[in-house]
N, C-alpha and C positions, 0 to 999 in steps of 0.2 A: 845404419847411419847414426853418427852419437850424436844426440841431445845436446844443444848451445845452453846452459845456463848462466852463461854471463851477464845478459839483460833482467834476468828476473835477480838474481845476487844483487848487481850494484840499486836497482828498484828495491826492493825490500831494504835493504841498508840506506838509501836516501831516504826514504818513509819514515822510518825510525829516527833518524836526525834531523830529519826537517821537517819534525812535528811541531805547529807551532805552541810555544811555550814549554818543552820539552828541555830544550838545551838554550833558545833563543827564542824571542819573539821580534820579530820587525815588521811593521813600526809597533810601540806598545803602545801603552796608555798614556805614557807622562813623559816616556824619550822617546825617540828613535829605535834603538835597539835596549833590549833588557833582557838578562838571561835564567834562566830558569826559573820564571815568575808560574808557572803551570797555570796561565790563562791567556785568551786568546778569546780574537774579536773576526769579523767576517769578512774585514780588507788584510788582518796577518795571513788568515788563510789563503787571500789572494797570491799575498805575494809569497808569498811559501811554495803556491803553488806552481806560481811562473819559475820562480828560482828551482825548485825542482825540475820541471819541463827542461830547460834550458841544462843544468848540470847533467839529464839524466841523456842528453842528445847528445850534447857533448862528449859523454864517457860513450855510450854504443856505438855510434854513428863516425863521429871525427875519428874521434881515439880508436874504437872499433875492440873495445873489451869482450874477450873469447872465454869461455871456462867448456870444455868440452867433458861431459859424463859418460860413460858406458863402449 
């Protein structure tokens, strides 16, 4: 039976851009959004992390992203 790795792909790939301070921070220090400031507070990680959770159910679940190996 082949291997799904479509949920660990688009996870590893959300990780990577929605690290906070990376490409974006929301909320930063002094606006709302700031991008690539590479610092990061313990409510951007919050919401980094909902918005994660949230994109990353959306793409396996609704959408239902397949990548079939072997």
């Amino acid at each position: 039976m082949p291997a799904d790795w479509g949920p660990v792909i688009v996870a590893v790939i959300l990780f990577i851009l929605l690290s906070p301070g990376l490409l974006f921070q929301l909320p930063a220090r002094t606006r709302v959004i700031e991008f690539g400031n590479m610092y990061t507070s313990g409510i951007a990680i919050l919401v980094h992390s909902i918005v994660f959770f949230v994109i990353l159910t959306i793409l396996v679940i609704a959408i239902g992203v397949h990548v079939h190996a072997g």
